[in-house]
BAKOL-23586 format. One line per 2 residues: number of its first residue (from 1); for each residue x negated, y, z negated of C-alpha. Coordinates in nm, 3 decimals, decimal comma. Layout:
<nodes>
NUM	X/Y/Z ~ ... .
</nodes>
This chain:
<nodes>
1	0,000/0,000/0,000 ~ -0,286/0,231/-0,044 .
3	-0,405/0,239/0,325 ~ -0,038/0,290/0,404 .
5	0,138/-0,016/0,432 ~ 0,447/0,023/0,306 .
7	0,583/-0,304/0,429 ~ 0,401/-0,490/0,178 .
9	0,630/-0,657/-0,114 ~ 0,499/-0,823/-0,390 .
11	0,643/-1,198/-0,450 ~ 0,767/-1,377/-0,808 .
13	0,936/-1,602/-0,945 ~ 0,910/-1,459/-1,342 .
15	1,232/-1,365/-1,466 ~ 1,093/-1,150/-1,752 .
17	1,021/-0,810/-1,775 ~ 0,735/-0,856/-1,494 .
19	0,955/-0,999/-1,295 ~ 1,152/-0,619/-1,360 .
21	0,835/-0,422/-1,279 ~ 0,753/-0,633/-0,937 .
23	1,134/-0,549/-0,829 ~ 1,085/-0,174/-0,915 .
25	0,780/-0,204/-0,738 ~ 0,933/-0,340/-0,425 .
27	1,223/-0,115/-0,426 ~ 1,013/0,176/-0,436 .
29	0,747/0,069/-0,159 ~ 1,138/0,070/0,021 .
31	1,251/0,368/-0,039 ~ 0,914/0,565/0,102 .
33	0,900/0,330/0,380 ~ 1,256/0,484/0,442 .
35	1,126/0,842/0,416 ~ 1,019/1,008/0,750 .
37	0,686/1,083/0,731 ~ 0,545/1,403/0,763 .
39	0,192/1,440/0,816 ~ 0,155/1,800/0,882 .
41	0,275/1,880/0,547 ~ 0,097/1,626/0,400 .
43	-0,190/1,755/0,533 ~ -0,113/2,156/0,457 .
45	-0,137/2,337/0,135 ~ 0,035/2,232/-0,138 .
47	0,165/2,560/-0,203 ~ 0,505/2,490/-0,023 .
49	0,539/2,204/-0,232 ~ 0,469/2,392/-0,536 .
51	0,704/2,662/-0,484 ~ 0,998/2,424/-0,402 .
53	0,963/2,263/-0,813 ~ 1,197/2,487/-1,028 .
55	0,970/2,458/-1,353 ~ 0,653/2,562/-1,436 .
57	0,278/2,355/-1,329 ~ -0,024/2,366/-1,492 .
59	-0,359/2,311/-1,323 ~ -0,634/2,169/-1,558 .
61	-1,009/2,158/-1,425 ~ -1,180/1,851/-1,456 .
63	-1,335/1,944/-1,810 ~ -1,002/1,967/-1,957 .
65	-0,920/2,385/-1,907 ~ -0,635/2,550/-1,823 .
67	-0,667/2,715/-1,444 ~ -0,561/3,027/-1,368 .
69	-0,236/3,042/-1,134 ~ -0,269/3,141/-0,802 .
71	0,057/3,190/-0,697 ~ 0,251/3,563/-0,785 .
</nodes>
């Protein structure tokens, strides 16, 4: 699934709670294989993206501060 193939689906025959975790797996490998992909804004700025979420985001640096925002 991480080099894109969202037709994979996991098989088992538990029926305990990793048998509930492979299911929720599968079903959600489904539902982006459903989504129409959209490389150009996967490939843009995240700033669209950003702006569309109706609460606040926090950036942290990779030692653990609090980044500035960038947006007004």
């Amino acid at each position: 699934m991480s080099k894109g193939n969202l037709q994979y689906r996991v098989r088992v025959r538990a029926i305990d709670e990793l048998a509930s975790l492979v299911r929720g797996f599968n079903q959600m490998t489904q539902e982006l294989e459903q989504q129409p992909r959209n490389s150009k804004r996967a490939a843009g700025s995240p700033k669209p993206f950003l702006e569309s979420i109706p609460t606040g985001v926090i950036s942290v640096s990779a030692d653990g501060r609090i980044q500035p925002s960038t947006s007004p």
